[in-house]
N, C-alpha and C positions, 0 to 999 in steps of 0.2 A: 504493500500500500504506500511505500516510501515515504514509509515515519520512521527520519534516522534516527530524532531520540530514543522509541521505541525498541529501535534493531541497537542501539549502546545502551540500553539499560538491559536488555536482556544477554547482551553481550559480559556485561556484570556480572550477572547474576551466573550465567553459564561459567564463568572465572570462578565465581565462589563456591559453587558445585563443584566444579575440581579440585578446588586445590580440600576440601575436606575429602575428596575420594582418594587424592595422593595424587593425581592425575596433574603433575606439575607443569609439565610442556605444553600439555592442551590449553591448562588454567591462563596460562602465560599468555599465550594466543590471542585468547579470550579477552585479555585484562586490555592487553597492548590496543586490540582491536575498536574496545572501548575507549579508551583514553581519547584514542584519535579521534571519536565522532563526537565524543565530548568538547572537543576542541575547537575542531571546528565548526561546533555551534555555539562557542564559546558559554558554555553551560557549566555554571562552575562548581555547581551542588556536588552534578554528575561527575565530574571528574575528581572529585575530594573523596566524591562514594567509592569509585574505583579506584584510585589510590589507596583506599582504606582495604580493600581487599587484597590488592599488590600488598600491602605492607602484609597483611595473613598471609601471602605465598613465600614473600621473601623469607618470614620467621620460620615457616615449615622448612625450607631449604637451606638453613643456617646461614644466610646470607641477612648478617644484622645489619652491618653499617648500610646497605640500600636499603634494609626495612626499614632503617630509624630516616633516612632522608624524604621516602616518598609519605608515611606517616604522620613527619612534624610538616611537611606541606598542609594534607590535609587536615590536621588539626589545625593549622594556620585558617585557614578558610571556617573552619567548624566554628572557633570564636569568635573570627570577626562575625560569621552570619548570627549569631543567638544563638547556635544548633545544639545544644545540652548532650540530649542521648547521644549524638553523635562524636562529640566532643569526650564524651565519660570512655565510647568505643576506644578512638585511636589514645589515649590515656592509658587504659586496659594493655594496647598492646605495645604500647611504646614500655609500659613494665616489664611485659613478657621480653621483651628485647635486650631489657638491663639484668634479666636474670639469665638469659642467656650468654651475655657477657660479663657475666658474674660478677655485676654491678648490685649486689643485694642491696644495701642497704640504699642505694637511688629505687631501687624495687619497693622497698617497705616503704620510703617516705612518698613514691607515688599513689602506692596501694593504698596506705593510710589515708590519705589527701581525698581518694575516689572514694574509698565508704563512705565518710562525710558527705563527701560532697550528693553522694546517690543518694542517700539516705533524707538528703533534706531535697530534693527533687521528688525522691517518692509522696514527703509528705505535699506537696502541691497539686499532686495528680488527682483530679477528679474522677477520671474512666477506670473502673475495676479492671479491664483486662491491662490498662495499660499499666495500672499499679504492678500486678502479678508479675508483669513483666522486666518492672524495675525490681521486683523482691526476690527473681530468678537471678537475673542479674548482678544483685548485690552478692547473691550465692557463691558465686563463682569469684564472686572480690573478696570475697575471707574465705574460700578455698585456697585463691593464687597468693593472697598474702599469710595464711596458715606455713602455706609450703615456705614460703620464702623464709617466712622465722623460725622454722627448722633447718634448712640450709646453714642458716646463720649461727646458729644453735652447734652445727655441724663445727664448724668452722673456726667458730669463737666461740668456744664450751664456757660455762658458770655465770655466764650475763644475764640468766632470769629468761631466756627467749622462750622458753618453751615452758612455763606460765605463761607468758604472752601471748603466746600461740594457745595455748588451752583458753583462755579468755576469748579469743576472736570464735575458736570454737563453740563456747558458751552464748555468746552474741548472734551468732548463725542462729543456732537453735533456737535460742527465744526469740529472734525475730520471726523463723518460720511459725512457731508455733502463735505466735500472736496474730502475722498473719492470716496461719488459716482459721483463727476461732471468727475473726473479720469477715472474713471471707463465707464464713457458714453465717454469719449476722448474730454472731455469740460473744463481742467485743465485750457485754457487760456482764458477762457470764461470774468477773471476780469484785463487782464493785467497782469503786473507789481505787482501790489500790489493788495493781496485776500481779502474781506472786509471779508471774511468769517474767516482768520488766531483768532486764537482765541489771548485775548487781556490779559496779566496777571493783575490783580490788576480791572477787569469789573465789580464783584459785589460790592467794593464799587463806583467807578465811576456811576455805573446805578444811586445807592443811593443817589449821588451827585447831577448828572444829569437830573435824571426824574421830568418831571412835575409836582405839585401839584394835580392835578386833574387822575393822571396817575398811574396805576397798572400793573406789567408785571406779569404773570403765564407763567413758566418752566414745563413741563412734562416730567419726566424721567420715563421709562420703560423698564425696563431690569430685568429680572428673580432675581437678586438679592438685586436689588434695585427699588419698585415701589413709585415714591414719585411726590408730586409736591413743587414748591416754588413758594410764593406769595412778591412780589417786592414792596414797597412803601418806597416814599421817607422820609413821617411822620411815618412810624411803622416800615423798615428796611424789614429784608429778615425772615418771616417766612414760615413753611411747614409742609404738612401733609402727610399722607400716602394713598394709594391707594390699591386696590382691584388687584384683579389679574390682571397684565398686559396684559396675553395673553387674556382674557375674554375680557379687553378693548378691544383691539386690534381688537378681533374680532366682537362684536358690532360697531364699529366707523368703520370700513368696510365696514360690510354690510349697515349702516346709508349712509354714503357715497353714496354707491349705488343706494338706493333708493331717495336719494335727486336728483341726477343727472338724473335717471327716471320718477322723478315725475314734471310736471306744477306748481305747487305749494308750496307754502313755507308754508304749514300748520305743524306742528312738529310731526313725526311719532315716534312711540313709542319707537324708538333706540337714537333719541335723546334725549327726556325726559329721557330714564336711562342715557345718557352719561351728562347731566346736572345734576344732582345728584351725580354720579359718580366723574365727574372732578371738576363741578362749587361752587356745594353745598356745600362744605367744605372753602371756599374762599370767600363764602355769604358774611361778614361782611366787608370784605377788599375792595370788589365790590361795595359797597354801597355807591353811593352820586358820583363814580368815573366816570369820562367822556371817556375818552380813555383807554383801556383795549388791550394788548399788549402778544399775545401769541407765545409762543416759544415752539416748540416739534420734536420727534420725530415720524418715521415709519407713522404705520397708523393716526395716528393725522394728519400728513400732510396736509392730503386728506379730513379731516375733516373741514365743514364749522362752524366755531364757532359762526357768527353772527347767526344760524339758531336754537342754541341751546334756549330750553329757559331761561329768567333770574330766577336762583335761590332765589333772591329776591323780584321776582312779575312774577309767573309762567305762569297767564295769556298773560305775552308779550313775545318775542322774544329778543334777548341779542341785536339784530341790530334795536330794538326801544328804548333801552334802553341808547348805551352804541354806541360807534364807535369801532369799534373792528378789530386792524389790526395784521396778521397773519407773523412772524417775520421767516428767516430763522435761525438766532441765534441773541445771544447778543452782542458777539463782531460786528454786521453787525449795527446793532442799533446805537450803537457808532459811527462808519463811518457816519450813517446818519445824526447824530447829530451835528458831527462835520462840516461835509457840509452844516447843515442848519444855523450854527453860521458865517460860510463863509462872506465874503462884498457882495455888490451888489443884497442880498436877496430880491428876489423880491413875491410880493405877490401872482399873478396870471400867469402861463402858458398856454395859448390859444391854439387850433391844430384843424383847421375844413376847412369843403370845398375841401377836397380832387379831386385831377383829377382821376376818374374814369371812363368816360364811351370814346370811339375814337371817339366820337362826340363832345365832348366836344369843344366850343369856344376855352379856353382856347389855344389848340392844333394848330397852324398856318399852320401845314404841318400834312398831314398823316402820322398816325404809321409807323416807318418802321418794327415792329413786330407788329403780331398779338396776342391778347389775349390769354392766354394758354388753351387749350381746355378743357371743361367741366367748365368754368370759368363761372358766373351767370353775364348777364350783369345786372347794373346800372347806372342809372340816377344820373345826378348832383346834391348834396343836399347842394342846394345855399342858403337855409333859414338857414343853420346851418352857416355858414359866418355873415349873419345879428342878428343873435340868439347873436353869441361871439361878436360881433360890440355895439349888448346892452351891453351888460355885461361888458367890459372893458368901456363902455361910464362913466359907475359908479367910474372909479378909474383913478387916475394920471397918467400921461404918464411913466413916473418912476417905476413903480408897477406891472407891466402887460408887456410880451414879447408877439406875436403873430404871432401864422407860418400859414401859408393857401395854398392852392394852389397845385404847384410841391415842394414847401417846404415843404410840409408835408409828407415827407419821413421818411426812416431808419436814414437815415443820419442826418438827424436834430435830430432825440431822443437819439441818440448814441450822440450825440457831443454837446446837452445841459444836465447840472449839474442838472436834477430833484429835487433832495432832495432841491434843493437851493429856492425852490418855496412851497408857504403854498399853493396851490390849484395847482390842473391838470384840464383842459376842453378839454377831447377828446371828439370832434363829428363827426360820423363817423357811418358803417355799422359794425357790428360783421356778421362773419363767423365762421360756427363749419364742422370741415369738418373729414374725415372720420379715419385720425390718430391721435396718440397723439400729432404729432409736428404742428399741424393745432387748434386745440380745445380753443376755445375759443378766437379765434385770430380775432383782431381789421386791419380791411383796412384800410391803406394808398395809397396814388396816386399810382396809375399804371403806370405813364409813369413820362418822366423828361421834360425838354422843349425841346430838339429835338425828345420827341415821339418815344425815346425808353422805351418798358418795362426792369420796375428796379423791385425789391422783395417789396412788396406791402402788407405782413402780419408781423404783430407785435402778433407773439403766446404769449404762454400765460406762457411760462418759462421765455421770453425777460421781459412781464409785472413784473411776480415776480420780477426778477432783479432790473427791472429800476424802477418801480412804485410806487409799495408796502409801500414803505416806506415814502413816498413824504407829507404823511398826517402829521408826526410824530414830 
């Protein structure tokens, strides 16, 4: 149709398809081909874009000094025009180019500069996808600067880098995790105050702070950075490296899968490689430890770590070995911690006996709602009331809180301080029901004392929140 810009932007694009296939000679072709129609339409956006992709082909081909020339062009262009994202791109790579030539610490202080600067661009963005887009993005810039201050770490051993580095990884995390509660339209999920906001100065606080008997494992994985760190309060923050992330990723998936399909907790072959994988390098550190304290991202989530086996005695399972509780980050750690140093800490929290069935005693008047339909009925489980009535008979009246009944509601778990208690005793029915906002979700009473239905499931995102952490 003889739309040259057309035929040099696709000319681009056909450049930056190659050079991620490896396809450098073609890419090259591609780029040059552009350049030229860029040019001679004196279009200068387009020739700064294709520049920006020369400068990705040179970097693949170790050809730094032409990546660093045709990249500070288009950066040159990127600020005079406004152009932000485009400008954070050749920044991005003009890093990658000082790490190449083993300019770390020009790396770190670019890297540095770019969080910032992304970070406060993101908060301006009104468009969700375009948000996402900046919060991928930032991904990748405390991935390339993780690495970079392990390099450095490498190089110039005792200088704190790798706390530094464990912080950028803390940072990752609770950004991600904040933004997807955003993103699900669950921002207010913590109030006032986000236990998740990340915490400056957390790696050494953990190191302060942790138990004697206690280990935290960090998993980062990001294309640029695949690592784990190992937390002890007697040996400090060490780490090691990992395989390919996406390969994780994809094993602890499918693991996942098949755990949630299977009856049994026997270890299928995805978890033996992902215990070798993650654990086996951390063997020493795990050893002799009681509580074991994981923090990850993406697919780890999803992964059950008790069901791994112990890389120190392969015959058992990490959950015969070890208490093993599953952390949403480290700054959340801290909140819990600091709620468990709280006054009035008490030992045991009690919860059983629920009002469930419209037959119940308890109920003096008929429901004035009925049960929601397709709802299973049950029976009053009144030996779990005497069950927790031993149990607290063992311990002082001081030590022990106990809800029963119509108290055993939302509203009682929403409005006691969990973390402030060394034990939880939920007794009760689990329900799995047929979405993800129901799976795995614990009943509480159906009705209040006038025999209305109130919301009566405690899922199993509520449990993460509240629960999780109550062991710790």
């Amino acid at each position: 149709m003889g739309y040259r810009r057309g035929v040099a932007l696709a000319n681009t694009r056909l450049g930056a398809v190659s050079v991620l296939n490896h396809q450098y000679d073609q890419a090259l072709g591609y780029l040059k081909t552009a350049l030229d129609g860029f040019t001679a339409l004196r279009d200068e956006y387009g020739r700064a874009d294709a520049l920006l992709a020369m400068g990705l082909l040179r970097i693949q081909e170790g050809r730094t000094s032409e990546a660093m020339e045709v990249l500070q062009q288009a950066l040159h262009y990127f600020q005079s025009a406004g152009n932000v994202k485009d400008t954070l791109s050749s920044c991005f790579l003009l890093a990658q180019v000082a790490i190449q030539e083993r300019r770390l610490s020009d790396a770190q202080s670019e890297l540095d500069s770019l969080v910032r600067d992304a970070v406060k661009v993101k908060l301006q963005v009104s468009s969700e996808d375009e948000r996402m887009l900046y919060v991928a993005t930032i991904q990748d810039y405390y991935g390339l600067l993780a690495r970079t201050l392990l390099q450095l770490d490498q190089a110039e051993p005792g200088k704190g880098l790798i706390l530094h580095a464990f912080e950028i990884f803390e940072r990752a995390t609770s950004q991600a995790l904040i933004e997807k509660l955003a993103l699900q339209q669950r921002s207010d999920t913590f109030g006032t105050e986000n236990p998740l906001q990340f915490r400056p100065g957390i790696a050494q606080s953990l190191l302060e702070q942790l138990p004697r008997h206690s280990v935290l494992l960090g998993y980062f994985l990001n294309r640029y950075c695949s690592c784990a760190f190992v937390v002890t309060p007697d040996q400090g923050i060490k780490m090691f490296t990992l395989s390919d992330p996406e390969q994780i990723s994809r094993i602890a998936a499918l693991a996942a899968h098949r755990v949630r399909a299977s009856a049994t907790a026997t270890p299928n072959r995805e978890l033996r490689q992902l215990s070798d994988m993650l654990l086996k390098p951390a063997a020493p550190q795990l050893q002799g430890r009681r509580d074991i304290i994981v923090v990850s991202q993406g697919r780890l989530d999803l992964l059950p770590f008790v069901l791994l086996p112990d890389p120190n005695d392969p015959a058992k399972l990490m959950i015969d070995s070890h208490d093993v509780v599953q952390s949403p980050s480290a700054s959340y750690l801290a909140v819990a911690q600091a709620n468990l140093s709280q006054e009035h800490q008490k030992e045991l929290l009690v919860f059983a006996d629920p009002v469930l069935d419209m037959g119940d005693p308890r109920l003096k008047s008929r429901t004035l709602n009925s049960v929601p339909e397709g709802t299973v009925a049950l029976s009053r489980l009144v030996f779990t009331r005497l069950e927790a009535e031993q149990i607290t008979s063992e311990l002082h009246k001081g030590q022990y809180t106990e809800v029963y009944g119509f108290a055993f509601a939302k509203k009682a778990i929403q409005s006691k301080y969990l973390n402030r208690y060394q034990y939880l005793h939920f007794a009760t029915h689990a329900q799995e029901g047929n979405g993800p906002a129901t799976r795995g979700a614990l009943l509480l009473s159906r009705f209040n004392e006038a025999g209305r239905n109130v919301p009566y499931l405690l899922t199993s995102d509520e449990i993460v929140r509240s629960i999780s952490l109550a062991r710790w």
